[in-house]
PAMI-247111 format. One record per residue (C-alpha): residue number from 1; residue in three letters; chain; x negated, z, y. Coordinates in Angstrom, 1 decimal. Layout:
  pos  code  unit      xx      zz      yy
  NUM   ALA     A       X       Z       Y
...
***
This chain:
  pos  code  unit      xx      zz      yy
    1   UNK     A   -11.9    53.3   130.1
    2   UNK     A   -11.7    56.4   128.2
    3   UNK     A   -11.0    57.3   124.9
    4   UNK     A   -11.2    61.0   122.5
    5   UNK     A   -11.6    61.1   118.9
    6   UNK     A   -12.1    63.6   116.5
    7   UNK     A   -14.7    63.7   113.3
    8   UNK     A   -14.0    66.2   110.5
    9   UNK     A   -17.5    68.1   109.3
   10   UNK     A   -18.6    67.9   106.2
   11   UNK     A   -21.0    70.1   103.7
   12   UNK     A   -22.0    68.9   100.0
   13   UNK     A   -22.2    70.9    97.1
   14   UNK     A   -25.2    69.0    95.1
   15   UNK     A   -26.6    65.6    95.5
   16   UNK     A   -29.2    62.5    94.2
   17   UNK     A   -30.8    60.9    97.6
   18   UNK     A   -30.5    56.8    96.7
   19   UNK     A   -32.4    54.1    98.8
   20   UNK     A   -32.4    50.8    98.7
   21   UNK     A   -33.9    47.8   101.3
   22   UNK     A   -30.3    47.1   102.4
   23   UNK     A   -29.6    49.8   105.2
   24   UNK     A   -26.1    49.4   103.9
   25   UNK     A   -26.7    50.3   100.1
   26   UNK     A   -28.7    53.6   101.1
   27   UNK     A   -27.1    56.6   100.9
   28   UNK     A   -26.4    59.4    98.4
   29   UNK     A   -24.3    60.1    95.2
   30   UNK     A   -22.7    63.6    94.6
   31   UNK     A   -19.6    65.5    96.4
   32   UNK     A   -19.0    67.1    99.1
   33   UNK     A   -15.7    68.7   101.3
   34   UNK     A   -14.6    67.3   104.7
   35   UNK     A   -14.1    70.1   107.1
   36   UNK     A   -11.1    71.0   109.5
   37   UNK     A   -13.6    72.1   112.2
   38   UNK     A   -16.0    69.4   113.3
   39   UNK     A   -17.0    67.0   116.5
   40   UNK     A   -14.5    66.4   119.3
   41   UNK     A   -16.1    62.9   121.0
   42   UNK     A   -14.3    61.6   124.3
   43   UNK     A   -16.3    58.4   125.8
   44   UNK     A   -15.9    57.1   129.3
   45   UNK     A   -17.3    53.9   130.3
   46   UNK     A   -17.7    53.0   134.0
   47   UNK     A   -18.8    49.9   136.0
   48   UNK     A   -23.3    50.7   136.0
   49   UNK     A   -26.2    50.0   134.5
   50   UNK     A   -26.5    50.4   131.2
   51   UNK     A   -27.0    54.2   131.6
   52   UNK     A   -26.0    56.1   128.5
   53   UNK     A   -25.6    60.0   129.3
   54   UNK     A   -24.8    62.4   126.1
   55   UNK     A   -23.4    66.0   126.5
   56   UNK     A   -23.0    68.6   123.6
   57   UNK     A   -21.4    71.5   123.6
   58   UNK     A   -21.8    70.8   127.4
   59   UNK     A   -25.5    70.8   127.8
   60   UNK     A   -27.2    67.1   128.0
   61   UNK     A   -29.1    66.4   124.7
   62   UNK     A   -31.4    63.6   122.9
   63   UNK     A   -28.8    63.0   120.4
   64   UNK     A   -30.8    60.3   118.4
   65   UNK     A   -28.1    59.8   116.0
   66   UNK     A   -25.2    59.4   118.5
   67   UNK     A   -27.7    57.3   120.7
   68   UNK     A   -28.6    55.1   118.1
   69   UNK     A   -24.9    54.2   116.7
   70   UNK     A   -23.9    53.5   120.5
   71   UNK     A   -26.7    51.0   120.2
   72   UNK     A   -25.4    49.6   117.6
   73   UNK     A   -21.9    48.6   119.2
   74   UNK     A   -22.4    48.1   123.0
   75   UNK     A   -24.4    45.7   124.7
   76   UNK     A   -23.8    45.8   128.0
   77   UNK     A   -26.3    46.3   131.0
   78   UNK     A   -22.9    46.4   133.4
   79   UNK     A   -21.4    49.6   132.2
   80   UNK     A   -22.4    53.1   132.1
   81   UNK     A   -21.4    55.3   129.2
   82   UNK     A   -20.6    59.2   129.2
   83   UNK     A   -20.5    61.1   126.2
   84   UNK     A   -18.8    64.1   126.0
   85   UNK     A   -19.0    65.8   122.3
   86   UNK     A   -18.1    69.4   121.6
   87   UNK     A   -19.3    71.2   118.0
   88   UNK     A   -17.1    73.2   116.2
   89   UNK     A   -20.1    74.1   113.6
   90   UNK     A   -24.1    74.7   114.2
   91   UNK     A   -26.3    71.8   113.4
   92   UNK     A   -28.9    72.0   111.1
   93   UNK     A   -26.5    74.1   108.6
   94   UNK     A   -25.6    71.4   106.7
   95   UNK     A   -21.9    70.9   108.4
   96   UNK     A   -23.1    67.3   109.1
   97   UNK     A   -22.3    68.1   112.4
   98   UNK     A   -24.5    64.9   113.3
   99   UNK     A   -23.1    62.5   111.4
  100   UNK     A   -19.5    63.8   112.8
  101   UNK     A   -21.1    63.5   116.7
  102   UNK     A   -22.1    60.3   115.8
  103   UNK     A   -19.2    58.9   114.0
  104   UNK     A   -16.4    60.6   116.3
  105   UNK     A   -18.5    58.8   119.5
  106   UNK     A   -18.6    55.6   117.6
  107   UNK     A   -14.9    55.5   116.4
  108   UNK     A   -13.9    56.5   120.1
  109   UNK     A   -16.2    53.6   121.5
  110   UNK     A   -14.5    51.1   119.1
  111   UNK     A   -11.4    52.0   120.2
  112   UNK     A   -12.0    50.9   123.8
  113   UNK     A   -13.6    47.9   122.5
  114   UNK     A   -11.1    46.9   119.9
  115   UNK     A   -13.6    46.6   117.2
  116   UNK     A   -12.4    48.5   113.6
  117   UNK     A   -12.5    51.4   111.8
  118   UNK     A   -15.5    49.9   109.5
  119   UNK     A   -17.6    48.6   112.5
  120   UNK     A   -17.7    53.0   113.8
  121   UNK     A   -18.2    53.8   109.9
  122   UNK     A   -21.1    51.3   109.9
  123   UNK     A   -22.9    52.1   113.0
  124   UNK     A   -22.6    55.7   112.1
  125   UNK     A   -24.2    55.2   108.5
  126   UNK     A   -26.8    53.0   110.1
  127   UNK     A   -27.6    55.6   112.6
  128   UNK     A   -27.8    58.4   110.4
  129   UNK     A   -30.3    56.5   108.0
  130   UNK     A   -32.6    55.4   110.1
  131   UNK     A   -33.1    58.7   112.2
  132   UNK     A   -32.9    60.7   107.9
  133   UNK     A   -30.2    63.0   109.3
  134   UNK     A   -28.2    62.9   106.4
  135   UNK     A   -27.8    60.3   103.5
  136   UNK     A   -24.2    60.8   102.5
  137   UNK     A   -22.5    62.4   104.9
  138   UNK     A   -20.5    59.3   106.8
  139   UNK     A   -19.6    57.4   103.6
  140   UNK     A   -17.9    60.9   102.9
  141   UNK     A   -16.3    61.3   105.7
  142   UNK     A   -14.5    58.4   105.8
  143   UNK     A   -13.1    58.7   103.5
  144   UNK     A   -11.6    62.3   104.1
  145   UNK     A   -11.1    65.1   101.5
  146   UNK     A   -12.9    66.5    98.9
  147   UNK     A   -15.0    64.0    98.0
  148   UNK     A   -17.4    62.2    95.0
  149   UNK     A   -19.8    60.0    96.1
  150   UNK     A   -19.9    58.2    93.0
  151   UNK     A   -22.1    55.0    94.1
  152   UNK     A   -24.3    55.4    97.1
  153   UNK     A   -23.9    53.4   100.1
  154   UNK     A   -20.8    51.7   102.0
  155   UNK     A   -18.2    49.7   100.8
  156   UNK     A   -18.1    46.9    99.1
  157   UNK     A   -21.4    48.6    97.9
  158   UNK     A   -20.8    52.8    98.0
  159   UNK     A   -17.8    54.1    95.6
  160   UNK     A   -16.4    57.7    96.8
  161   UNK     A   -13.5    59.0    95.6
  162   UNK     A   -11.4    62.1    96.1
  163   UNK     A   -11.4    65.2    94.1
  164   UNK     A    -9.6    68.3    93.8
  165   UNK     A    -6.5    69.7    95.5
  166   UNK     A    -6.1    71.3    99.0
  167   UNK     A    -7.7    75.1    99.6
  168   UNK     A    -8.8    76.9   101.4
  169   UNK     A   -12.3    77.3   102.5
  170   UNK     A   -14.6    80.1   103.9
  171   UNK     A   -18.0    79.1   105.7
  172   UNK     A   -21.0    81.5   106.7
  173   UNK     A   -24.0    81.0   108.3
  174   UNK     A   -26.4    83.2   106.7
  175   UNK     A   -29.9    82.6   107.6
  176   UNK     A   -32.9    80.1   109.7
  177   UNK     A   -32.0    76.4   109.4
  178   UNK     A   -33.3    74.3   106.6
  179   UNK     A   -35.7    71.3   108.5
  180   UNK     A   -34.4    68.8   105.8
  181   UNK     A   -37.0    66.8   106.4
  182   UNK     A   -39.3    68.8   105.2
  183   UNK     A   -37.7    69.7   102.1
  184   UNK     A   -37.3    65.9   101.5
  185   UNK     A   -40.4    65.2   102.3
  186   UNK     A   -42.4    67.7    99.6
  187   UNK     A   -42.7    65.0    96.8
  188   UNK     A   -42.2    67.5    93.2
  189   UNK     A   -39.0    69.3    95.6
  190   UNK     A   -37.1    65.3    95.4
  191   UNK     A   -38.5    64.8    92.4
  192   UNK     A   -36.7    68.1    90.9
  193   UNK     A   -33.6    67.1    93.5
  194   UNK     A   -33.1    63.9    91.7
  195   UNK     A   -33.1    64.5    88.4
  196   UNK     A   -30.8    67.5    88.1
  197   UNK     A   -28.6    65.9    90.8
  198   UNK     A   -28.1    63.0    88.1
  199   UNK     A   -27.2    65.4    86.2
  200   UNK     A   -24.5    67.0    88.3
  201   UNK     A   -23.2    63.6    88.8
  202   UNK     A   -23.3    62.3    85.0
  203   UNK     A   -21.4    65.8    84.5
  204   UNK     A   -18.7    65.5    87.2
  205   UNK     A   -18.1    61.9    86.5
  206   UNK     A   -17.0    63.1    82.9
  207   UNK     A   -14.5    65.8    84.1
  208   UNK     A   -14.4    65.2    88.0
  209   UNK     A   -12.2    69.3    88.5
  210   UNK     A   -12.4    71.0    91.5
  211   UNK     A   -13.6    73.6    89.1
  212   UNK     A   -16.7    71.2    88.0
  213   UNK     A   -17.6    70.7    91.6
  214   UNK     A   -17.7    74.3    92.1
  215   UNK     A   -19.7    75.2    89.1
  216   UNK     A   -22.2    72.3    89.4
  217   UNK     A   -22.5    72.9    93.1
  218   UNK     A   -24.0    76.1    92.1
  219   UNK     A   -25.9    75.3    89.5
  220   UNK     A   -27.7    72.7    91.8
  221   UNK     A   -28.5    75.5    93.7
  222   UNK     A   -30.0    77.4    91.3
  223   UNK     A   -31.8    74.7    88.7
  224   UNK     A   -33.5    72.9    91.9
  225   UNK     A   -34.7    76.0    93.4
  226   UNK     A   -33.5    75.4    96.7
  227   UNK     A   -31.1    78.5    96.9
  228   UNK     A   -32.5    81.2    99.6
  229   UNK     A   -32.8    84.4    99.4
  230   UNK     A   -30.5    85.0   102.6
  231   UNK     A   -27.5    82.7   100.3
  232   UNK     A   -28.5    85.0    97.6
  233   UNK     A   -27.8    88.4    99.4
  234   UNK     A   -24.6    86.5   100.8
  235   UNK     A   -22.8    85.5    97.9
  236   UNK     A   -23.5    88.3    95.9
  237   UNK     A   -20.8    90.7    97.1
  238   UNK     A   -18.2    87.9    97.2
  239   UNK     A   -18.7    85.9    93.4
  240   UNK     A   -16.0    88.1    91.9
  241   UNK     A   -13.7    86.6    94.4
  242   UNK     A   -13.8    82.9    93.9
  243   UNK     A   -16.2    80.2    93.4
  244   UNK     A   -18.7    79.5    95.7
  245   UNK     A   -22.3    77.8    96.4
  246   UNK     A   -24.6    77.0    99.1
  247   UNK     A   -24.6    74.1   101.2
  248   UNK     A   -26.9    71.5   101.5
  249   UNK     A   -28.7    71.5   103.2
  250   UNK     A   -28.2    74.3   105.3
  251   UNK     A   -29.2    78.4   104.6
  252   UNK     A   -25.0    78.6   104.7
  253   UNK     A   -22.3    79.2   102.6
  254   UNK     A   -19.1    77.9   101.1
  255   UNK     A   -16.9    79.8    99.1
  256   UNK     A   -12.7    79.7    97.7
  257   UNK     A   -10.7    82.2    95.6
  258   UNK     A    -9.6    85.3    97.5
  259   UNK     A   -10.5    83.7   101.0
  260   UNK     A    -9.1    86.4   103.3
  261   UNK     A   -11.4    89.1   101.5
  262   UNK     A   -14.5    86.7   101.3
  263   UNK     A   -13.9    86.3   104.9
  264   UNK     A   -13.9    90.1   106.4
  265   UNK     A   -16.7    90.9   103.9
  266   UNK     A   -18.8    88.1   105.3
  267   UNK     A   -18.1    88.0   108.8
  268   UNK     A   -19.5    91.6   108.7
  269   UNK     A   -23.1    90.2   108.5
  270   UNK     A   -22.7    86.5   109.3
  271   UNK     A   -20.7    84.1   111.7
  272   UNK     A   -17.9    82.6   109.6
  273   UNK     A   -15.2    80.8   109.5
  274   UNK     A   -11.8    80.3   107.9
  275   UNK     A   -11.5    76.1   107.3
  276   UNK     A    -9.1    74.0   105.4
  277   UNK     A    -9.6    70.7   103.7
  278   UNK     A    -9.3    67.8   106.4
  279   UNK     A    -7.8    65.1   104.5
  280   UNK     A    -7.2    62.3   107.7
  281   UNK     A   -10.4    61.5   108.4
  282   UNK     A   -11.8    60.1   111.4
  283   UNK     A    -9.3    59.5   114.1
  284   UNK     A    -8.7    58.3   117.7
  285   UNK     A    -7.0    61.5   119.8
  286   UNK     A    -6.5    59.7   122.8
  287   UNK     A    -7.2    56.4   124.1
  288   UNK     A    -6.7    54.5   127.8
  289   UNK     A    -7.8    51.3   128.9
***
């Protein structure tokens, strides 16, 4: 059997980290944008052993996350599994390119199996949890768009709603990745995270604008103290533009307005990229039994 599917990426704008003793109820409140590039899955299962083998960007990898939500949904010593996932956008950049590996091998795996959308979007949260590569970013993807994570968590117990209208969207890489760990791990840096993410979520939930997003995205940046020097020097010749912020967490950037312009200017120092909105969500490419 063999099946393809296709995860959007994903970046957030500002965020309040949320954990609970229910796996489930863990997550993240604030808002984010689902990406048109992300993670291109296709799974083959053969008659084996129980062998899993994982692939990225052609070269064979740990993948933890991916590993772990595979876990999750097969239980079979009599097959074998291949993974084949290709990466539109770097990991560690804050693309949630992890949670999109995960969640496009999980969706592709259910299809073969016949088990639901929910059962991927579960195994994919769980995953992502337990191995702290990312809090928020499969409960937003799910979903699709531009998205506020209003309640933390998956449904019935997460809330995320979409935002905004459809534009476009440039992305640069600008500096060393971000360990997040680390950064969530230095006590007074979640303490400071937490409180003015509150902040940015009380604020958008009282005018939830694409303009808010933009403006609180940036802020965040700023007020938590998280914003790089390398984002710095990057968005400076591009704010008169259009909006734009850093993404967490990830020494990148994310930017709208005059995209064309923000583009050539930054691609003269950085890798970037022209992306839309993806407003589908996660979905099955190709399937055959």
């Amino acid at each position: 059997m063999r099946s393809t599917a296709f995860c959007p990426g994903h970046l957030t704008g500002f965020f309040q980290v949320k954990e609970h003793q229910d796996i489930e109820r863990t997550g993240s409140r604030g808002a984010g944008i689902c990406l048109s590039m992300g993670a291109t899955t296709t799974v083959t299962t053969t008659r084996g052993k129980g062998k899993v083998d994982v692939l990225i960007n052609g070269a064979k990898d740990a993948a933890p996350v991916s590993r772990q939500a595979i876990a999750m949904l097969v239980d079979s010593p009599e097959h074998d599994i291949s993974v084949e996932t290709h990466l539109d956008l770097p990991m560690g950049q804050g693309f949630g390119m992890s949670a999109a590996g995960a969640l496009s091998t999980a969706l592709a795996i259910c299809e073969m199996m016949g088990q639901e959308f929910e059962d991927a979007v579960r195994a994919a949260h769980q995953a992502e949890v337990i191995h702290r590569a990312g809090l928020g970013d499969v409960a937003a993807l799910s979903r699709g768009g531009i998205t506020f994570r209003r309640k933390e968590g998956l449904p019935p117990f997460g809330r995320v709603e979409r935002i905004g209208k459809d534009i476009p969207i440039v992305v640069a890489v600008v500096g060393p990745e971000i360990h997040t760990s680390i950064i969530l791990g230095n006590e007074k840096m979640r303490r400071r995270i937490d409180h003015v993410g509150e902040q940015c979520v009380t604020s958008l939930e009282s005018a939830p604008s694409l303009a808010n997003f933009f403006r609180l995205s940036r802020e965040f940046a700023c007020m938590t103290g998280l914003m790089t020097q390398e984002v710095e020097n990057a968005l400076e010749p591009i704010d008169h533009l259009g909006p734009g912020s850093m993404v967490m967490l990830g020494n990148s950037v994310f930017a709208s307005g005059e995209v064309e312009k923000e583009f050539e200017l930054l691609s003269e120092r950085y890798p970037a990229h022209m992306v839309r909105v993806d407003w589908l969500g996660p979905r099955v490419i190709e399937s055959t039994r």
